[in-house]
PyMOL Python script that loads the backbone (N, CA, C, O; Angstrom):
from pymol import cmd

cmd.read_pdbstr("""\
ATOM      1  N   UNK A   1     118.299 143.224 185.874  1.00  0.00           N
ATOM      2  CA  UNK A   1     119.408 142.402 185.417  1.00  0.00           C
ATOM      3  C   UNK A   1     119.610 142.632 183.923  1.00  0.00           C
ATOM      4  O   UNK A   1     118.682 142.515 183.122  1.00  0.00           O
ATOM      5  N   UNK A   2     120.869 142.967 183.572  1.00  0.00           N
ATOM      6  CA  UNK A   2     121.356 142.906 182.264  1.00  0.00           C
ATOM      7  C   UNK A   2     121.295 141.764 181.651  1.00  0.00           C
ATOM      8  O   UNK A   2     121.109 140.788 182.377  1.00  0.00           O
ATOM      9  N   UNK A   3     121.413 141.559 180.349  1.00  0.00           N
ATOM     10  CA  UNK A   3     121.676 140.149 179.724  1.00  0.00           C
ATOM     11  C   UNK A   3     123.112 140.589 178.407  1.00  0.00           C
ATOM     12  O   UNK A   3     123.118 141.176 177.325  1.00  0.00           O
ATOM     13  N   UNK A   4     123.888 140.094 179.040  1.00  0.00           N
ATOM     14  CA  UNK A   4     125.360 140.332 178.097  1.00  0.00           C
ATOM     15  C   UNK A   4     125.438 138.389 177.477  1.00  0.00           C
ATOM     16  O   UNK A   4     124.733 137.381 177.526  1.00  0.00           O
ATOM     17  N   UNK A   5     126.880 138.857 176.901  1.00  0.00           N
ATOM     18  CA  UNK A   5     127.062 137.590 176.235  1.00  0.00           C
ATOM     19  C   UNK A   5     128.239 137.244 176.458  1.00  0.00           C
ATOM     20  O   UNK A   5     129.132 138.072 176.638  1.00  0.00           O
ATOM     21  N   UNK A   6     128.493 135.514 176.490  1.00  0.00           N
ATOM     22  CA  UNK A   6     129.232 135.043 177.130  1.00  0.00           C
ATOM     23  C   UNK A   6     130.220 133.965 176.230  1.00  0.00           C
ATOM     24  O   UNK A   6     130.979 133.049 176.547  1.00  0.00           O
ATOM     25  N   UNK A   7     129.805 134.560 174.982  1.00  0.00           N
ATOM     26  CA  UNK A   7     130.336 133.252 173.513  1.00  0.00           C
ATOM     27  C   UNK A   7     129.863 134.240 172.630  1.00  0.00           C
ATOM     28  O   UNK A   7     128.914 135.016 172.749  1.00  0.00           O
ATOM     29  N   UNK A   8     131.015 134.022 171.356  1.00  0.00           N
ATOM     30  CA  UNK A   8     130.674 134.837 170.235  1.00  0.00           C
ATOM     31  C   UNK A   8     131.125 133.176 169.303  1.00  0.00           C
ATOM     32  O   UNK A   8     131.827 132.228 169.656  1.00  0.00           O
ATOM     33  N   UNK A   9     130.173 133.498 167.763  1.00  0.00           N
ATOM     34  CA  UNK A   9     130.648 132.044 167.077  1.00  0.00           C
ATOM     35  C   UNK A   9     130.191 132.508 165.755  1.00  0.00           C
ATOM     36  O   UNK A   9     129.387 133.422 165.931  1.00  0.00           O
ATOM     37  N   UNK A  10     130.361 132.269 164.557  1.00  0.00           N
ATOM     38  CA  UNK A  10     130.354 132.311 163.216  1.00  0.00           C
ATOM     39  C   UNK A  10     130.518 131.583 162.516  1.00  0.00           C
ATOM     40  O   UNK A  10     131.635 131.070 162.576  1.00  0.00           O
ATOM     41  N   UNK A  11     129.482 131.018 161.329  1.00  0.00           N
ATOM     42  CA  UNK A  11     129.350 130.183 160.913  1.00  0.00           C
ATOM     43  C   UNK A  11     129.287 130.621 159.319  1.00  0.00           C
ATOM     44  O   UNK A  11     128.339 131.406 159.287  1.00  0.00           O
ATOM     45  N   UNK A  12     129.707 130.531 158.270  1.00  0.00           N
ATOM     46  CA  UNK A  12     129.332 130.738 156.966  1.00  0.00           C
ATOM     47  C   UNK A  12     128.354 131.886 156.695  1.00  0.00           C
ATOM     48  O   UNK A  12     128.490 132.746 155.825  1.00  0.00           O
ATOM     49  N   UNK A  13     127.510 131.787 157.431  1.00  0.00           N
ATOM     50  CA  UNK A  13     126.606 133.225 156.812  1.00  0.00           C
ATOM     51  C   UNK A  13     126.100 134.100 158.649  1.00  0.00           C
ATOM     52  O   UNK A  13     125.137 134.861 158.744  1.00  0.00           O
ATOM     53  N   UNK A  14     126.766 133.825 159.529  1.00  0.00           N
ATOM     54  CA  UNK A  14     125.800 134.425 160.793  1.00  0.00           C
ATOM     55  C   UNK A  14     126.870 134.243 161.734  1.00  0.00           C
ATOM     56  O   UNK A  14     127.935 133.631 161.649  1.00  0.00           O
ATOM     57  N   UNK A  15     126.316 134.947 162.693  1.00  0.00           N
ATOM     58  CA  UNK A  15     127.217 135.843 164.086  1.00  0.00           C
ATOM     59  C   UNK A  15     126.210 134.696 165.426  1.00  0.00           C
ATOM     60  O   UNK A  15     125.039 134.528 165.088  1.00  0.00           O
ATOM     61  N   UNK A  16     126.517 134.172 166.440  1.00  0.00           N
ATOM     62  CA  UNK A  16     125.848 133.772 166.639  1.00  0.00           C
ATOM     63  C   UNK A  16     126.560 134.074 168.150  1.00  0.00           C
ATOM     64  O   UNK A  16     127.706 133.709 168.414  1.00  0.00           O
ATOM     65  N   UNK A  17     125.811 134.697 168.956  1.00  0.00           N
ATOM     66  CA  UNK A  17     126.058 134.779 170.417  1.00  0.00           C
ATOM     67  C   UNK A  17     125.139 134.142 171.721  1.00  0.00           C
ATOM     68  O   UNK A  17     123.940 134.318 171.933  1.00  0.00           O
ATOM     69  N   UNK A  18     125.907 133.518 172.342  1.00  0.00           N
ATOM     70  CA  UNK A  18     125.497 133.132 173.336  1.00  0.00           C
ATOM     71  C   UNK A  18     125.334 134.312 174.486  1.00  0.00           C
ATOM     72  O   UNK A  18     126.170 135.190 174.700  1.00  0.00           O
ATOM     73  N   UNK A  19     124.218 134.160 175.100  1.00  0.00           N
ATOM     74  CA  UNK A  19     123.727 135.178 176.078  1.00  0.00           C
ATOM     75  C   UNK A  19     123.776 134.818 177.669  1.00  0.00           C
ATOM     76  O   UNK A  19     123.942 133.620 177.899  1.00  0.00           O
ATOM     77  N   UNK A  20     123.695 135.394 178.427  1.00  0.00           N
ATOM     78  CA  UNK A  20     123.771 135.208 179.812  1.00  0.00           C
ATOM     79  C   UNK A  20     122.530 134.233 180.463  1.00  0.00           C
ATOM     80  O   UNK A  20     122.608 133.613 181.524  1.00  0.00           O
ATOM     81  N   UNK A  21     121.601 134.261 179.725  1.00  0.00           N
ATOM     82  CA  UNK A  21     120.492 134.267 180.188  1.00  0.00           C
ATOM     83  C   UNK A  21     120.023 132.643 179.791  1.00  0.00           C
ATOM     84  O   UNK A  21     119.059 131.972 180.158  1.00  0.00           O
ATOM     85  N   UNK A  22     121.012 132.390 178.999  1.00  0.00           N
ATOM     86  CA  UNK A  22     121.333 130.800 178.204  1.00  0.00           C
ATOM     87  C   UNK A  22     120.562 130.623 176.494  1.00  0.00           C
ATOM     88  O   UNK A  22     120.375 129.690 175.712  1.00  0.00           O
ATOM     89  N   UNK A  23     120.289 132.092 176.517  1.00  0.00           N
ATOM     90  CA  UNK A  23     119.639 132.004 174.629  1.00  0.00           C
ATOM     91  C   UNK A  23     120.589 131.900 174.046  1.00  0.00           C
ATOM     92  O   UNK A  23     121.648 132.316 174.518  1.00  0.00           O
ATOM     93  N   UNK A  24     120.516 131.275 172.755  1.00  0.00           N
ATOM     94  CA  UNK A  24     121.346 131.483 171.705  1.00  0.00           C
ATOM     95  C   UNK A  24     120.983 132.720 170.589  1.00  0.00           C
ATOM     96  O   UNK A  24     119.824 132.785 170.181  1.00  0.00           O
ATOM     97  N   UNK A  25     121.787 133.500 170.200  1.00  0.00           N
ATOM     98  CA  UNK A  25     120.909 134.401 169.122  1.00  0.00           C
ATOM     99  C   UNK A  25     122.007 134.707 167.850  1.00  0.00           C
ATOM    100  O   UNK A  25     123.192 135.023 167.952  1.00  0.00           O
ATOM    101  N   UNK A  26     121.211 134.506 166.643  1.00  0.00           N
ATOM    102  CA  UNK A  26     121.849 134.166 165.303  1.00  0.00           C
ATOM    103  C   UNK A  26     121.601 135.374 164.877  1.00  0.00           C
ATOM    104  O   UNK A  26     120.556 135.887 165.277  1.00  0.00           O
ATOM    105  N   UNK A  27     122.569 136.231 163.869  1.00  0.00           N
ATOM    106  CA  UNK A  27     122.061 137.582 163.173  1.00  0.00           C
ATOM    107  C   UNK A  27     123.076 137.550 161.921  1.00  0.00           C
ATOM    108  O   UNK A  27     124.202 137.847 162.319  1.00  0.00           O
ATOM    109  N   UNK A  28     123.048 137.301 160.618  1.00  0.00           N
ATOM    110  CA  UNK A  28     123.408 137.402 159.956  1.00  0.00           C
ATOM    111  C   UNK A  28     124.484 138.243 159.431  1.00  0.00           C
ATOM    112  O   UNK A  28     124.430 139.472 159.449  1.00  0.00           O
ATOM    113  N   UNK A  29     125.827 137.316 158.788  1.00  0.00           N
ATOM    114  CA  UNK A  29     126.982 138.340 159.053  1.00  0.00           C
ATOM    115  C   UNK A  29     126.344 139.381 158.044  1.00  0.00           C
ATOM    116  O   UNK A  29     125.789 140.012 158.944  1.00  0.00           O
ATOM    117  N   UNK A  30     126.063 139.908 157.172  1.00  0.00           N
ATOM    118  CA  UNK A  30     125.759 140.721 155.998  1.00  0.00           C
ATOM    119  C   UNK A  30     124.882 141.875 157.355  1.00  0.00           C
ATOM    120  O   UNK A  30     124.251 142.787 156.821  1.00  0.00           O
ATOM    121  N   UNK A  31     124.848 141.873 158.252  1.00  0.00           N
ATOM    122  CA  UNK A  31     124.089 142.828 159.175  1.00  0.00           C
ATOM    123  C   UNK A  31     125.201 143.955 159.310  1.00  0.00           C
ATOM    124  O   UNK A  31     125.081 145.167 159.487  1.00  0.00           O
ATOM    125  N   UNK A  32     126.360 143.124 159.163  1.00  0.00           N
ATOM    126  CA  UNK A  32     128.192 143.642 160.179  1.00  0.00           C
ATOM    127  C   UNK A  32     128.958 143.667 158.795  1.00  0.00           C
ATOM    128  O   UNK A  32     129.642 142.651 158.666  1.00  0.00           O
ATOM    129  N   UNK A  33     129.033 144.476 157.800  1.00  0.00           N
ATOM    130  CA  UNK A  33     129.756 144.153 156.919  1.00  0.00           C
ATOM    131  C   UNK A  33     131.873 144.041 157.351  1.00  0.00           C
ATOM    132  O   UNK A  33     132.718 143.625 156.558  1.00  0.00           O
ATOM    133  N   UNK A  34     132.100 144.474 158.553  1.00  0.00           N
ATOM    134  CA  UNK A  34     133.704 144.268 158.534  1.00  0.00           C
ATOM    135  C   UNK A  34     133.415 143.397 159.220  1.00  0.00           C
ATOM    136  O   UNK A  34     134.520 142.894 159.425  1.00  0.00           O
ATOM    137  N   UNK A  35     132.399 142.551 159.998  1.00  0.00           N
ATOM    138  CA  UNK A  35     132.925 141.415 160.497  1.00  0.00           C
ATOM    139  C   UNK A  35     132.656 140.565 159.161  1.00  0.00           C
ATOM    140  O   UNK A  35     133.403 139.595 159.029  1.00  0.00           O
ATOM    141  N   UNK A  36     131.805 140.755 158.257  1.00  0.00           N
ATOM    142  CA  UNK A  36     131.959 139.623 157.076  1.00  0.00           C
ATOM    143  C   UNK A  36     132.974 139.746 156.348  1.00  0.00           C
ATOM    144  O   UNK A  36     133.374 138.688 155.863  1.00  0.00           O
ATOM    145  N   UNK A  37     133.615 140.782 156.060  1.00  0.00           N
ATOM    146  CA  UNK A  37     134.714 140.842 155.322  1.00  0.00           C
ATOM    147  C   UNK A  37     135.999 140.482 155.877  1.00  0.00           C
ATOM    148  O   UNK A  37     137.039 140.370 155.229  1.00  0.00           O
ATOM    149  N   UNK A  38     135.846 140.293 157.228  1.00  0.00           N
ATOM    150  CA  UNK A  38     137.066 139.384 158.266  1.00  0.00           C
ATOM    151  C   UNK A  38     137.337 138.237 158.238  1.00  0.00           C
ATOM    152  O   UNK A  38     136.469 137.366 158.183  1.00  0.00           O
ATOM    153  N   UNK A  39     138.646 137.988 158.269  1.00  0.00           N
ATOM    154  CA  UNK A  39     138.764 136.707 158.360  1.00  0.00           C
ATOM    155  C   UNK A  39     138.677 135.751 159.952  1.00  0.00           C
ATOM    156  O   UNK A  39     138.889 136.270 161.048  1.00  0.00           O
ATOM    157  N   UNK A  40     138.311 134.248 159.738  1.00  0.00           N
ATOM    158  CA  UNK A  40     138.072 133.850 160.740  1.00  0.00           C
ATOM    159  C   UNK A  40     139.121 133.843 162.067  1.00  0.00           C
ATOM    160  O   UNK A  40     138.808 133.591 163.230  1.00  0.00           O
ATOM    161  N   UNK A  41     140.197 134.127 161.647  1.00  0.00           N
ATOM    162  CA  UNK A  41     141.028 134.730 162.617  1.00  0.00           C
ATOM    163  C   UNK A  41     140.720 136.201 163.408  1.00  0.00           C
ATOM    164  O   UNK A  41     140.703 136.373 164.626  1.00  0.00           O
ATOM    165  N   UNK A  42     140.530 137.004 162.559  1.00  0.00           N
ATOM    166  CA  UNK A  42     140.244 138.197 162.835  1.00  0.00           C
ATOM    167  C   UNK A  42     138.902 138.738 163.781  1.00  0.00           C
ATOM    168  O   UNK A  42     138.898 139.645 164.614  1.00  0.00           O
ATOM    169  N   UNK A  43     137.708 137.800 163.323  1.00  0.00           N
ATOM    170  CA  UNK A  43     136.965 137.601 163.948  1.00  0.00           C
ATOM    171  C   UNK A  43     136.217 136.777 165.597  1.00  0.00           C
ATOM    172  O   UNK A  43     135.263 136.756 166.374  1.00  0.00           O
ATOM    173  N   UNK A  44     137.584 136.205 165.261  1.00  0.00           N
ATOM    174  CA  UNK A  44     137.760 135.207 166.385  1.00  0.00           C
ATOM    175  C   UNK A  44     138.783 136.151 168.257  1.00  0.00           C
ATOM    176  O   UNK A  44     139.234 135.947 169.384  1.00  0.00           O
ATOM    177  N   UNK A  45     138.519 137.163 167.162  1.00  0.00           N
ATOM    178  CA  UNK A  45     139.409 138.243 168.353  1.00  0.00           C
ATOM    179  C   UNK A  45     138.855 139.330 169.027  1.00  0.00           C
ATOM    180  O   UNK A  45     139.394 140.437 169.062  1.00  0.00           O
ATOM    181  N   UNK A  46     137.685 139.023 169.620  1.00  0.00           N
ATOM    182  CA  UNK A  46     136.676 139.590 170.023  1.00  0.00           C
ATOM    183  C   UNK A  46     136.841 139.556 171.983  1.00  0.00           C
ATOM    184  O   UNK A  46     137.464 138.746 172.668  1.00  0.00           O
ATOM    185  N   UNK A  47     135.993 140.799 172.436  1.00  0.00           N
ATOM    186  CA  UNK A  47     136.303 141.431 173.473  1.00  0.00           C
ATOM    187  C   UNK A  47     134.789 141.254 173.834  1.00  0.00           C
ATOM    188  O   UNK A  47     133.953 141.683 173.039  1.00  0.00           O
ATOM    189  N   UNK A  48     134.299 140.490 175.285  1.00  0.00           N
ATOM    190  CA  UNK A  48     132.854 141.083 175.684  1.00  0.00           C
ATOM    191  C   UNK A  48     133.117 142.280 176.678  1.00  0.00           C
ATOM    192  O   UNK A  48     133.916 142.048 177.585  1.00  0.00           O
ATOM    193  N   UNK A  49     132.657 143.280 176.630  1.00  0.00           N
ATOM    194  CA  UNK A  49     132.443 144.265 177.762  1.00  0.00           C
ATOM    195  C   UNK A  49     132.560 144.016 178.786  1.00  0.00           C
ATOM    196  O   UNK A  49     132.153 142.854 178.782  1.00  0.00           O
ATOM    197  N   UNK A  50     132.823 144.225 179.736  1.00  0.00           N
ATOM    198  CA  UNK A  50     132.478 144.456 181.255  1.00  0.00           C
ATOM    199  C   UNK A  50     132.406 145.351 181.718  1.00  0.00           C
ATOM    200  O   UNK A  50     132.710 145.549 182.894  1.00  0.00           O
ATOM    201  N   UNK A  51     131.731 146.655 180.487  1.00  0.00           N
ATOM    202  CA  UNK A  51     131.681 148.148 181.340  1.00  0.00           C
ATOM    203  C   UNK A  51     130.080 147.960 180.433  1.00  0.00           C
ATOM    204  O   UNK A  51     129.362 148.947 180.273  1.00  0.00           O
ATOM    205  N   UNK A  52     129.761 146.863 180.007  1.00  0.00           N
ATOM    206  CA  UNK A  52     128.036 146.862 179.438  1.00  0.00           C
ATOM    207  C   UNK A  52     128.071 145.846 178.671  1.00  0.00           C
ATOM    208  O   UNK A  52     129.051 145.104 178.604  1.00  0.00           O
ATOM    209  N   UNK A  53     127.138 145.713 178.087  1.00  0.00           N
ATOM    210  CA  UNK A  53     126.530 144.460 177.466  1.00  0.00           C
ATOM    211  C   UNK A  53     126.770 144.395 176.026  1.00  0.00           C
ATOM    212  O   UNK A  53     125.738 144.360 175.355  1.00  0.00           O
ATOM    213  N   UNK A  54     128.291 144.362 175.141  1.00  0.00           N
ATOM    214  CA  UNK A  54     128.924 144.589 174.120  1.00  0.00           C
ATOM    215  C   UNK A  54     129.988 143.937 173.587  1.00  0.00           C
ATOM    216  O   UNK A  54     131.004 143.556 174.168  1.00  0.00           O
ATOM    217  N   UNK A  55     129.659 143.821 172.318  1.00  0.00           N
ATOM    218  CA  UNK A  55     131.191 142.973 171.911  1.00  0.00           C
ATOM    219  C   UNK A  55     131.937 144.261 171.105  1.00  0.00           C
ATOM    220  O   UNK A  55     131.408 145.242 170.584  1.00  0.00           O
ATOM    221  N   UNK A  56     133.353 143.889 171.198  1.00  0.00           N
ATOM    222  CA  UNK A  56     134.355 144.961 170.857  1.00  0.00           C
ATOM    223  C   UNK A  56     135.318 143.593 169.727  1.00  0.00           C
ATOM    224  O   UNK A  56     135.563 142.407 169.949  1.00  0.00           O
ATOM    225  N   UNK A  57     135.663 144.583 168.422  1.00  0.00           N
ATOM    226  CA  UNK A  57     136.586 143.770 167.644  1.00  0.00           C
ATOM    227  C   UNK A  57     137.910 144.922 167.691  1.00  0.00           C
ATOM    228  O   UNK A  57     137.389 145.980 167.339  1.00  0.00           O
ATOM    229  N   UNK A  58     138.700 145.057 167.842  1.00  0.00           N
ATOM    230  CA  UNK A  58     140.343 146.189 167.889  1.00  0.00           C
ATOM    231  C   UNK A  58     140.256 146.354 166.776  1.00  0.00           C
ATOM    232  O   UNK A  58     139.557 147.239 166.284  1.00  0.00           O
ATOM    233  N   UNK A  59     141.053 145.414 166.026  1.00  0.00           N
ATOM    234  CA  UNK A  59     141.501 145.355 165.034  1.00  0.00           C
ATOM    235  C   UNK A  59     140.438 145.952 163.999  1.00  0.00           C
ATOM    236  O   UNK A  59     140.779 146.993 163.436  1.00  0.00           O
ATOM    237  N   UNK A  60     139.091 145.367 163.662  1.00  0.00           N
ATOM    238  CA  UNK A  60     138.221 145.908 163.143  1.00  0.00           C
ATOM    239  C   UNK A  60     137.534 147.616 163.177  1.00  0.00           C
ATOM    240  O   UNK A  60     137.148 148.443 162.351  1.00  0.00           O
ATOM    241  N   UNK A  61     137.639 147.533 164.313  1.00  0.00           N
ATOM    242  CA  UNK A  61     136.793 148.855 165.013  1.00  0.00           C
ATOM    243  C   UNK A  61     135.335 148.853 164.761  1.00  0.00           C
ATOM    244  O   UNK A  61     134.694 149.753 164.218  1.00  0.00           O
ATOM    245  N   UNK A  62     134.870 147.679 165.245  1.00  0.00           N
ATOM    246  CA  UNK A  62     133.376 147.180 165.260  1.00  0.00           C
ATOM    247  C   UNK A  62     133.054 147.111 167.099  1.00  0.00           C
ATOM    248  O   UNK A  62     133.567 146.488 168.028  1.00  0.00           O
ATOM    249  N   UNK A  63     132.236 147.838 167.008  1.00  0.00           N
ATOM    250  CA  UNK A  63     131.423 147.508 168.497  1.00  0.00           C
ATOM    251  C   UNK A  63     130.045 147.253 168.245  1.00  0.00           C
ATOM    252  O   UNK A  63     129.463 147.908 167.381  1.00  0.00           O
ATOM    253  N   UNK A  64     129.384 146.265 168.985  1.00  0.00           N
ATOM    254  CA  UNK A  64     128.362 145.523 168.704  1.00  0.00           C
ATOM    255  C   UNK A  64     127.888 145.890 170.377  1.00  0.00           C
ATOM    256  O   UNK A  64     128.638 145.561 171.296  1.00  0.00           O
ATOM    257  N   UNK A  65     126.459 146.660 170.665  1.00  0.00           N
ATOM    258  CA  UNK A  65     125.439 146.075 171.533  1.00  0.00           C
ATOM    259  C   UNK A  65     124.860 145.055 171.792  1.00  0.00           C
ATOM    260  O   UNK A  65     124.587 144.628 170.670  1.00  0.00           O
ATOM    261  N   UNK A  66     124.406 144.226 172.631  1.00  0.00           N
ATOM    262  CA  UNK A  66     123.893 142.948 173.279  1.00  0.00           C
ATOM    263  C   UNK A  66     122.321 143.660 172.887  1.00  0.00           C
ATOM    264  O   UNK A  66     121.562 143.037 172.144  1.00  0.00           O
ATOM    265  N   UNK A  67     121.992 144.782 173.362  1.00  0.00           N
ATOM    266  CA  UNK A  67     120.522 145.495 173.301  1.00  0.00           C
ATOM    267  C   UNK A  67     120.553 145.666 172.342  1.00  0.00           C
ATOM    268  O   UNK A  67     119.353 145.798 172.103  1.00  0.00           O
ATOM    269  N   UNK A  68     121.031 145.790 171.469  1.00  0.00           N
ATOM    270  CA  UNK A  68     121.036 146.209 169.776  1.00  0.00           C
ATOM    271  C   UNK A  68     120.823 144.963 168.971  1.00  0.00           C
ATOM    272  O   UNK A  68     120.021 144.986 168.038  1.00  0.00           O
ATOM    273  N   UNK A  69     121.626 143.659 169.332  1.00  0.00           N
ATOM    274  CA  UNK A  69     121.297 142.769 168.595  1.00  0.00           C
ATOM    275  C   UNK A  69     119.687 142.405 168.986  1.00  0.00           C
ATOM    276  O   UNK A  69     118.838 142.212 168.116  1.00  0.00           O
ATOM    277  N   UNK A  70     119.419 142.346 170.383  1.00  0.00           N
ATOM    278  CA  UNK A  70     117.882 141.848 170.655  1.00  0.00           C
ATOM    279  C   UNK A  70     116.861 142.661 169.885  1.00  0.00           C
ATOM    280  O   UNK A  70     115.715 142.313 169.603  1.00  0.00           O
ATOM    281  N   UNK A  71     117.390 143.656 169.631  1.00  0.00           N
ATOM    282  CA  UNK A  71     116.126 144.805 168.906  1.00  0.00           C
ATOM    283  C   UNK A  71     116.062 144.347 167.529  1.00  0.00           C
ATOM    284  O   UNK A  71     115.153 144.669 166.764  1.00  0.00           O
ATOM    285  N   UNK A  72     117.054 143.580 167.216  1.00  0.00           N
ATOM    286  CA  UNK A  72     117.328 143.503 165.761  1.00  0.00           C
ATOM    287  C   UNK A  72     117.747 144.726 165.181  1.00  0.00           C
ATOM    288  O   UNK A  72     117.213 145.054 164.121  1.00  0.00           O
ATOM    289  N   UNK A  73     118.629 145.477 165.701  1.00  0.00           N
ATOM    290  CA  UNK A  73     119.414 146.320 164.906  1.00  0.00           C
ATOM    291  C   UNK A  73     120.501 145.744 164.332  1.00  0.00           C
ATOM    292  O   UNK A  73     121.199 144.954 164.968  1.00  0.00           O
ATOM    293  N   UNK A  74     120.779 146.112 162.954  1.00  0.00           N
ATOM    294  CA  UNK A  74     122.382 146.033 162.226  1.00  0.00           C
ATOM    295  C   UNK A  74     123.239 146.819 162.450  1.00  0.00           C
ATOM    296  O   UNK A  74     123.423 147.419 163.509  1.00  0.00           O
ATOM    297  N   UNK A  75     123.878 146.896 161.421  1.00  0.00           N
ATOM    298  CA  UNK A  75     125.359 148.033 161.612  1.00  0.00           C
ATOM    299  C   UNK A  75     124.371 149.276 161.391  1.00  0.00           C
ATOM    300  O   UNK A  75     123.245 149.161 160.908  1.00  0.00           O
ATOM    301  N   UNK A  76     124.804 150.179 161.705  1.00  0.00           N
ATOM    302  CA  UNK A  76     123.944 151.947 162.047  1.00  0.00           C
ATOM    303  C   UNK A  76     125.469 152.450 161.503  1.00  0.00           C
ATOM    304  O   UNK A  76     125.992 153.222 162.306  1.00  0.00           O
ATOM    305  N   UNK A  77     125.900 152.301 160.871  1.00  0.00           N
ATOM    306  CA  UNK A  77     127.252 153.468 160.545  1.00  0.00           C
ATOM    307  C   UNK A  77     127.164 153.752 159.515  1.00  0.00           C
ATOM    308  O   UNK A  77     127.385 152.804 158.761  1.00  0.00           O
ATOM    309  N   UNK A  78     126.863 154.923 158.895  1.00  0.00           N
ATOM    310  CA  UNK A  78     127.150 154.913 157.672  1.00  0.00           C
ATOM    311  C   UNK A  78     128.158 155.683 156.952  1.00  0.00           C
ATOM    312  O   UNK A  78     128.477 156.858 157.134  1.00  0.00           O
ATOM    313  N   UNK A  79     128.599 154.866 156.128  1.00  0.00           N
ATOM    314  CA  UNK A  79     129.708 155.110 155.263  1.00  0.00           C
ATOM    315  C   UNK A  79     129.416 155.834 153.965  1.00  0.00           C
ATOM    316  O   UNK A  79     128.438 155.635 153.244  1.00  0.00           O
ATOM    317  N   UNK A  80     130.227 156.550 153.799  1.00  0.00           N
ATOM    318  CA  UNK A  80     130.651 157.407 152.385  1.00  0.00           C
ATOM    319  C   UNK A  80     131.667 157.021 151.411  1.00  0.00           C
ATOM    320  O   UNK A  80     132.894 156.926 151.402  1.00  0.00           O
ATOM    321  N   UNK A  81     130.609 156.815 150.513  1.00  0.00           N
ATOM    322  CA  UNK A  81     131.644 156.040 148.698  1.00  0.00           C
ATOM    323  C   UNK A  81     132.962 156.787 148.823  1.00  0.00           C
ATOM    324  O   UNK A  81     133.112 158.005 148.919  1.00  0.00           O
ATOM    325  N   UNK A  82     134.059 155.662 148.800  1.00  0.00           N
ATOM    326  CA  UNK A  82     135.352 156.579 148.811  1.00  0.00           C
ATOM    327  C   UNK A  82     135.803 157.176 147.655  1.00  0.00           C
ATOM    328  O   UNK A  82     135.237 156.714 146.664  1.00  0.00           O
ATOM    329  N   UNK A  83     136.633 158.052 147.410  1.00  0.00           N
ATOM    330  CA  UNK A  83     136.914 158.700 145.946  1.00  0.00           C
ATOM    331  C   UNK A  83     137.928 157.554 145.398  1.00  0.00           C
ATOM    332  O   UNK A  83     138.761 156.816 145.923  1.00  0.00           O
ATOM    333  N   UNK A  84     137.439 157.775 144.070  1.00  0.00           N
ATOM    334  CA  UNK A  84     138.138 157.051 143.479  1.00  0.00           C
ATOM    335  C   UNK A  84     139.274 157.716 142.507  1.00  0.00           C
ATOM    336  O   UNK A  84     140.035 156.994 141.863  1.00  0.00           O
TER     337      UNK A  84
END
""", "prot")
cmd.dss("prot")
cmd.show_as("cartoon", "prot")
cmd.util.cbc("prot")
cmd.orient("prot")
């Protein structure tokens, strides 16, 4: 059995998803820097998977693992200083 999530929520400093399994799990927005730099609208426009255990933002172009948050992984993308 998978464990996906069934509630996404944000609070001042953290991402906080509700899981299938009935955990709650908190991960700090500073993990997700475009979901911290989103506004609560923006953030509030979130997609769970139903092809796996993932949250999807469009607008952002943030995809978040369910297995990734349990591992305690953050954002894995890395970015290059833009020219200035």
């Amino acid at each position: 059995m998978s464990i996906s999530a069934n509630r996404v929520w944000f609070d001042a400093s953290t991402m906080w998803v509700g899981l299938t399994d009935g955990r709650t799990l908190g991960v700090p927005l500073t993990w997700f820097p475009r979901l911290a730099a989103a506004t609560p609208a923006q953030r509030a426009r979130y997609e769970i998977s139903v092809s796996g255990p993932g949250l999807h933002w469009e607008e952002l172009d943030e995809d978040i693992s369910v297995s990734g948050l349990l591992l305690g992984q953050a954002d894995r993308t890395v970015r290059q200083p833009s020219a200035a």
